[in-house]
DOKOL-851779 format. One record per residue (C-alpha): x, z, y negated. Coordinates in steps of 0.2 Angstrom, whole numbers, plus 5000, padded with zeros to 4 digits. Each point is the difference from the previous one (the first is absolute). Layout:
N
XZY ...
END
This chain:
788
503549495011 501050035016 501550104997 501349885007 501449914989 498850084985 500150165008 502149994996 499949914984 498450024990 500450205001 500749974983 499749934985 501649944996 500649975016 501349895006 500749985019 500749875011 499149925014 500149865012 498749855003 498750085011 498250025000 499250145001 498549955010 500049815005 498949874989 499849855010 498150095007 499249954986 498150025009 499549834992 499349825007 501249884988 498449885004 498750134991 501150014984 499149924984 500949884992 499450054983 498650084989 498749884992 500150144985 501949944997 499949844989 501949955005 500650005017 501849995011 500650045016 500350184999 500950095015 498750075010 500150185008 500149955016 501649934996 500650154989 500450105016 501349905004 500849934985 500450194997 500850005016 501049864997 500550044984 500550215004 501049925013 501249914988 500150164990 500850195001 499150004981 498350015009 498850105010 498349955005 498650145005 498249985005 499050144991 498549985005 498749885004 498449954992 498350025002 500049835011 501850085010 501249904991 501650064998 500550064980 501649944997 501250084991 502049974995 501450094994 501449924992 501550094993 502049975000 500850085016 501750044991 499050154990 499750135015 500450165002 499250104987 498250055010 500150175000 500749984980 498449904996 498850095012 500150154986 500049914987 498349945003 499350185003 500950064985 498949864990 498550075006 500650204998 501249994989 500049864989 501250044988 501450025013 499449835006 500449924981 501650075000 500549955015 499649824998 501250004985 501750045010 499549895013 499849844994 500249915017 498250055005 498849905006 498149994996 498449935011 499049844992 498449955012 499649835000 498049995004 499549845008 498449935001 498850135002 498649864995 499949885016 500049854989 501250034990 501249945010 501549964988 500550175001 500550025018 500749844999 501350044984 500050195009 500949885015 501149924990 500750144992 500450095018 501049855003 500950004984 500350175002 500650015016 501449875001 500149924982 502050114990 499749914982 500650114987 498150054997 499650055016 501350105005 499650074981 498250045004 500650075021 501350124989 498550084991 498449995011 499350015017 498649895001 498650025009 498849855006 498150075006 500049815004 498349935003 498750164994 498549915008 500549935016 498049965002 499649914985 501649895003 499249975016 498249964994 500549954983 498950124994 500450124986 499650145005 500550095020 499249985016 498650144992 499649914986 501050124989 500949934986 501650115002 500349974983 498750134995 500350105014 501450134993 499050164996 498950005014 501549945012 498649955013 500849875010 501749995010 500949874990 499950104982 500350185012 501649895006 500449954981 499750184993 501150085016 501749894991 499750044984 499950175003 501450005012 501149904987 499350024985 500649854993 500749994982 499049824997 498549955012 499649824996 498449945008 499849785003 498549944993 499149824997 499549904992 499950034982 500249824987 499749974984 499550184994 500949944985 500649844993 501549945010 500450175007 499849995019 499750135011 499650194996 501550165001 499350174996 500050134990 498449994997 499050024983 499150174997 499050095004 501550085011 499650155011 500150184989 500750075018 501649894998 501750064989 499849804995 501450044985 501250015015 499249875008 499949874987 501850024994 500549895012 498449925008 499949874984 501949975000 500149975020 498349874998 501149914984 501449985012 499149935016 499449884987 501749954994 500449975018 498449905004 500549894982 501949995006 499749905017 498449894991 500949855003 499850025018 498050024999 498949825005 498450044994 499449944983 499650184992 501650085007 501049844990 498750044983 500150205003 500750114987 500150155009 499050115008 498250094997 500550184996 498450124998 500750144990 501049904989 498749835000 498550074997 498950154996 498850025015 499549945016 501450045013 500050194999 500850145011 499050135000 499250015018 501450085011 499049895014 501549844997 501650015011 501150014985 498950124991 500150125016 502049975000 500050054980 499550175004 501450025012 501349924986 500149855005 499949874986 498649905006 499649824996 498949875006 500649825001 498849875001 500649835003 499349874993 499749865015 499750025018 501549895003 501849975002 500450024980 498950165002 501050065015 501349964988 499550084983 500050185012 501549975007 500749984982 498850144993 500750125015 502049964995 499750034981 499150195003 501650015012 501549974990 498950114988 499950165009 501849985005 500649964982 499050164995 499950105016 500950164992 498850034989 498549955008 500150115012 500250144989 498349964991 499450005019 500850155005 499450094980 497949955006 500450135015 500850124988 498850004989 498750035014 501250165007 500150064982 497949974996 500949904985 499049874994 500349964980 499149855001 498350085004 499050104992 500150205004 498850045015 499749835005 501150045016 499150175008 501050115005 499349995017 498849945011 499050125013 499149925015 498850135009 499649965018 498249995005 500150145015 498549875012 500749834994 501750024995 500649815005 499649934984 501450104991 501150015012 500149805001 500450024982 501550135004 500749865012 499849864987 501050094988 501350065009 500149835007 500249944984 501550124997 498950124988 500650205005 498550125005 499950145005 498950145010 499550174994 500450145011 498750124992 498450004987 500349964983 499249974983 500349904986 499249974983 498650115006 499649935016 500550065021 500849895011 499950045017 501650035013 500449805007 499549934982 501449854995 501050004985 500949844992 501150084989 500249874984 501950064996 500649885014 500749835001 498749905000 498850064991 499449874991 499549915018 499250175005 499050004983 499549815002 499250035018 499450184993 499049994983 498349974995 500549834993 499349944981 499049894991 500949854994 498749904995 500450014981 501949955003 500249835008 498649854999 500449975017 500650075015 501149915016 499150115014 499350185005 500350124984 499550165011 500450085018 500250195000 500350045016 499250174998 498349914993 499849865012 500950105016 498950154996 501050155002 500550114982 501649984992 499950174986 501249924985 500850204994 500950014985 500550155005 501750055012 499350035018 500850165004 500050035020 501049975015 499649845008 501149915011 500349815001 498949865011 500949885009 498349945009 498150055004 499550015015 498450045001 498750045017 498350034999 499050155010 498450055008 499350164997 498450075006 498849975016 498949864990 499349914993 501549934992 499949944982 501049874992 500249994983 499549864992 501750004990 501349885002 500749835008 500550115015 498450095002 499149845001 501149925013 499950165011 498049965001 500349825002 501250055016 498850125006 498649874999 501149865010 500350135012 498250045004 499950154991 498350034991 500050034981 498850054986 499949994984 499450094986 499349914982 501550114993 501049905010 500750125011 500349985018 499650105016 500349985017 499250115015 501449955013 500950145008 501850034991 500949945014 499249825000 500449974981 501850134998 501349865002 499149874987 499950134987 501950085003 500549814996 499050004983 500750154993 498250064996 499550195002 498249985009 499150185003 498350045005 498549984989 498149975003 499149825000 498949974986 498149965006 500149844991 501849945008 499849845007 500949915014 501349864996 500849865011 501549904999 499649874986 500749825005 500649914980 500149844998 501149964982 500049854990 501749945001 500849884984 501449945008 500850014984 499149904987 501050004985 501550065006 499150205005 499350065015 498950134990 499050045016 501750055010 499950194991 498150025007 500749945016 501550135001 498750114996 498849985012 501449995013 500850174994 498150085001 499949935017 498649904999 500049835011 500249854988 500149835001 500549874988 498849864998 500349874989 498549914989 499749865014 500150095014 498550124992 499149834996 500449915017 499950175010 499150124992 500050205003 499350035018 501050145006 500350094984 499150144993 500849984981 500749864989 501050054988 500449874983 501650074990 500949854993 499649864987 498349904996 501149865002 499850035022 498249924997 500549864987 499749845007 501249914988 501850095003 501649924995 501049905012 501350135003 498550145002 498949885011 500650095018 499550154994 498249934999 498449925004 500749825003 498149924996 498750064991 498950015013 500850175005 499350074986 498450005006 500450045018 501050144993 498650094989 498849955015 501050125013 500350124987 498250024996 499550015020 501350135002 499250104987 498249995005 500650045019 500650174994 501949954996 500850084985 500849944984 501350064989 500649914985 501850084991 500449964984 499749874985 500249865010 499150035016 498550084988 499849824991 500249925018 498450115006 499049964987 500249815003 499650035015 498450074994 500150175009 500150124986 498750024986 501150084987 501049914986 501850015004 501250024984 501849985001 501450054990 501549914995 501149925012 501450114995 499250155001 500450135011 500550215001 499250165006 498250054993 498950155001 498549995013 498250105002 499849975017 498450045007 500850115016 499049955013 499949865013 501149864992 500950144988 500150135014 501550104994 500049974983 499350074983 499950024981 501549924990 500849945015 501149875002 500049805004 501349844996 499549854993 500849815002 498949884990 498550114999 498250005003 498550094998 498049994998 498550004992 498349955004 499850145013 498850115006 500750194999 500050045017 500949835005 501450104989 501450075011 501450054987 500149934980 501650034989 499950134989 499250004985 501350044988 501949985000 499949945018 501549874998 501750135006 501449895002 500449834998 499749824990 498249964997 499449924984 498250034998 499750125012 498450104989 498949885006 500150065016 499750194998 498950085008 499649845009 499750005021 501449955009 499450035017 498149955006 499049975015 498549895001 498550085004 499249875010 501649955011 501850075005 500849914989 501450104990 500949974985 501650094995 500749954981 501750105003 501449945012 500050145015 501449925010 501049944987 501649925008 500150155013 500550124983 498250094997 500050105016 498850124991 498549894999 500249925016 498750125006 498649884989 500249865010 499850145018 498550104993 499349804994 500249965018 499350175009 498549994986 498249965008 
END
């Protein structure tokens, strides 16, 4: 976030200061045609004329200029270059006190305690509250009752606003998805739903989002949702907490002492003003749909990949608020949701904000009486891999984005039997927050047993699918280390040649593909490794960039010579709501291949002249011929194209192209299509997690081994193969690590990656570029694609 009026206030969090009616940077360049806006999404049943963001620009403007309450900041711009939006509202009279309130928000981090007792003699204080809006692109109620409020809080002096101004600073991160306002799309201009987004942090919108929370860490964080009806009879709309299973990473006693209370009072509030609703259901409702206190399952909180989930760990108290129409009485329903979890936290600010402040104390302390002994470790240790060291030191820099303390040994050291070499990282767990640290650091668990159900991903160790080692030590680390503010990383070239290029990493693979682009020649080995003859000179500035350490080695007899590989992707547009094919994209584009996006007609009306792979990652539904209305752009528009579309497939094929189908969908596709032999079995629709792989490690497994790792998302695998079609299989016994899926015996032991034998044709049962988070099996989809 740019450090400009939030450079002054968001220091603190409990600040308060005065300040005049400026912007920080000017809003009226809103980098969009008003004539390409949608006017709607054909997923919305209900429709209204909703503020569009070309027009938010400048009724931001209009209304900062009628205030000294008000500031306006753009922080940021999306993946398309809109501007992010954010305002800060707060009563001028309360200045003075930054320096005062500057300490006080180090002292809840260091020293907690001081932080508790200080919040007692001053009752005067004031505490964040983030309002969240829209970060779905059709959900567009949110941004239109995040408007509404700005207004009221910028001019309105009622009793309950100046109530509310005399507590609070408010912050307004005010559309979260500028694209998908635009497009009327759900997710952002890279098909990433940013709702998901929050653990891997991959796009600029959610870097944007995680930048205030950890620069305010607000007290409650609620996040504007729709559109949610009927859950329940007569209760109308949906305000979290949610029902279990909750997170084991979270203090949740802290956080549900008040989470339920608050989600009561926004109801109350919603219930209070129902006279003003139009709407038949909001003249019938009886209140709202509360998960945690409504049902027993179905609307969990356990993956840390939500907004308010995220914000939890930093604690906030985190809610989603769904309304229930995409309409004016939805707009409505949030402005009135919004106002009840106001008065709320200021009718109960005191104390709040001392459970918030006891989460980081308890962190500090390594206090956790609401967890069993040892399920915290007592650290984490994360040795550096001396010729690739970019994997961990991305992770360093994600964690300390994330406010998580590490720190850098100065010497050797050993612990619980095992020597860490000098540079190794250490995330002490006595800190803060440790409970984020632990979410983003752990193994994960097997939760299959515990729920019927899950809402999403049940799985994402960062050390499993980044691929670097995170050593959980239940043991002190004893040596001198000295804190990391950032990683900065440079490669290196040692040697007179040939040069080899690990096989490794993200990184290592976009260094080849640079090298390649830039005419230099590569080889490559069936381990999968790299080599390059070139003299140092000629490749020294691509690798210094990609912080890999390339020495000299000798070329193996049977190293064959690659090319730059053009990919052509099967795009879904967004078919039920997902663009599953966006995380292969990112991927490819990360790996530095050269992709384009093809949609189903253009492969049936255009073919694939010109491309040297097609890749499939994305629903069955891309080759139905009988979609529903509001999917029908996303498709073949007759059922001819069909035809024409397996017809240019099959041609490719036979004229040396390759083919690479990812995941359940896209397997199921490929045997439509009538290109794979095998029988594809898929597991539940809601399974998902981290299993254990014997990959073959060679050719299309190149890198990896025995008892590996993978990530499934609606799984796959095979039978009816021949052996040596068989690239990797699950393993045999307890294969299933982390996660939620019911019935996951049947397919131990079972192939989950094979090659036809008489044709290119490759089919991939786990998810490799899963939503840009599995950075450490991206190289399956490169060694597919390098594979002859």
């Amino acid at each position: 976030m740019k450090k400009t009026v939030s450079g002054l206030l968001a220091v603190s969090l409990l600040a308060s200061a005065p300040w005049s009616s400026v912007l920080a940077e000017a809003p009226q360049t809103t980098y969009v045609n008003a004539l390409e806006e949608k006017d709607g999404s054909l997923f919305n049943s209900e429709s209204y004329d909703f503020l569009r963001f070309s027009k938010v620009g400048a009724e931001l403007e209009r209304i900062a200029k009628s205030s000294n309450r008000v500031k306006v900041e753009v922080g940021g711009t999306s993946a398309d270059g809109h501007p992010l939006y954010v305002v800060t509202i707060a009563d001028p009279k309360s200045g003075g006190k930054f320096g005062q309130n500057k300490a006080l928000r180090n002292q809840m981090f260091k020293n907690p305690g001081k932080a508790q007792d200080w919040v007692k003699k001053n009752p005067d204080f004031k505490v964040p509250i983030m309002i969240n809006g829209s970060i779905h692109g059709t959900e567009f109620v949110g941004s239109d009752a995040v408007i509404q409020l700005i207004e009221r809080f910028a001019a309105q002096n009622d009793s309950q606003t100046q109530k509310i101004l005399g507590s609070n600073i408010l912050i307004f991160n005010v559309v979260a998805n500028p694209d998908g306002r635009v497009d009327a799309t759900r997710f952002n201009s890279e098909g990433i739903d940013l709702n998901r987004d929050f653990i891997t942090q991959s796009q600029p919108e959610t870097q944007h989002t995680v930048d205030l929370i950890t620069e305010w860490n607000p007290m409650v964080f609620l996040d504007t949702h729709g559109y949610v009806k009927n859950y329940a009879q007569n209760k109308q709309g949906l305000i979290e907490p949610c029902t279990p299973p909750h997170n084991p990473n979270y203090e949740y006693d802290l956080y549900n002492k008040w989470a339920l209370g608050q989600a009561a009072a926004m109801e109350s509030e919603i219930m209070k003003n129902k006279a003003g609703y139009t709407g038949t259901i909001y003249k019938n409702m009886v209140g709202t749909y509360v998960p945690q206190r409504d049902d027993s399952a179905g609307w969990d909180d356990y993956p840390p990949i939500f907004t308010p989930m995220y914000a939890m760990y930093h604690g906030a108290y985190g809610h989603t608020l769904e309304a229930p129409t995409n309409d004016k009485d939805g707009v409505k329903w949030m402005y009135d949701a919004v106002m009840g979890a106001l008065q709320y936290a200021t009718d109960n600010k005191d104390a709040m904000i001392t459970d918030q402040i006891e989460m980081f104390k308890r962190g500090i302390n390594f206090d956790h009486p609401f967890h069993a002994d040892g399920f915290f470790p007592e650290a984490y240790v994360l040795p550096v891999d001396e010729k690739d060291p970019t994997v961990t030191e991305k992770a360093v820099n994600h964690l300390i984005q994330n406010g998580i303390e590490v720190v850098k040994a100065s010497k050797a050291f050993t612990v619980e039997g095992k020597t860490y070499a000098k540079g190794s990282y250490i995330v002490d767990m006595a800190q803060a927050k440790a409970g984020l640290a632990n979410t983003m650091l752990w193994d994960g668990e097997d939760i299959t047993n515990d729920t019927a159900a899950m809402y999403d991903i049940s799985a994402w160790s960062l050390p499993e699918l980044w691929g670097f080692e995170a050593d959980p030590v239940q043991t002190k680390v004893a040596v001198t280390a000295a804190k990391v503010n950032e990683v900065k990383g440079q490669g290196s070239v040692t040697g007179k040649g040939p040069f080899v290029i690990p096989n490794s990493s993200v990184k290592a693979v976009e260094l080849v593909n640079t090298l390649l682009q830039q005419g230099v020649a590569v080889k490559r080995s069936e381990q999968g490794d790299f080599y390059v003859e070139a003299p140092a000179n000629a490749i020294s500035a691509a690798v210094k960039a990609s912080g890999i350490q390339v020495k000299s080695g000798t070329v193996p007899a049977k190293a064959e010579k690659i090319s730059s590989v053009k990919v052509a992707l099967l795009e879904d547009g967004g078919i039920g709501k997902v663009q599953s094919h966006s995380g292969m994209n990112l991927a490819l584009e990360r790996l530095r291949f050269d992709v384009t996006e093809l949609s189903p007609v253009e492969v049936a009306e255009a073919g694939l002249s010109g491309f040297d792979a097609f890749i499939y990652n994305g629903t069955e539904s891309l080759i139905s011929t009988n979609l529903s209305a509001a999917n029908k752009e996303f498709g073949f528009q007759n059922a001819g194209q069909l035809g024409k579309f397996k017809a240019n497939v099959d041609a490719f094929i036979a004229d040396g192209g390759k083919y690479i189908a990812a995941g359940a969908g896209a397997s199921r596709a490929t045997k439509t299509l009538g290109l794979t032999t095998a029988t594809v079995t898929t597991g539940g629709g809601n399974s998902n997690g981290i299993v254990s792989v014997d990959y073959d490690g060679t050719g299309i497994t190149a890198g990896y081994g025995q008892d590996d790792y993978g990530f499934v998302y609606r799984p796959a695998w095979y039978t009816g193969v021949d052996a040596d079609e068989v690239q990797a299989a699950f393993d045999d016994s307890d294969f299933f690590l982390a996660g939620h899926w019911k019935g996951n015996e049947a397919a131990s032991g079972k192939p989950v990656i094979v090659r036809e034998s008489d044709k290119d044709v490759t089919l991939i049962g786990l998810e490799p570029g899963f939503r840009d988070h599995t950075d450490y099996l991206f190289r399956l989809i490169s060694n597919a694609l390098y594979t002859k």
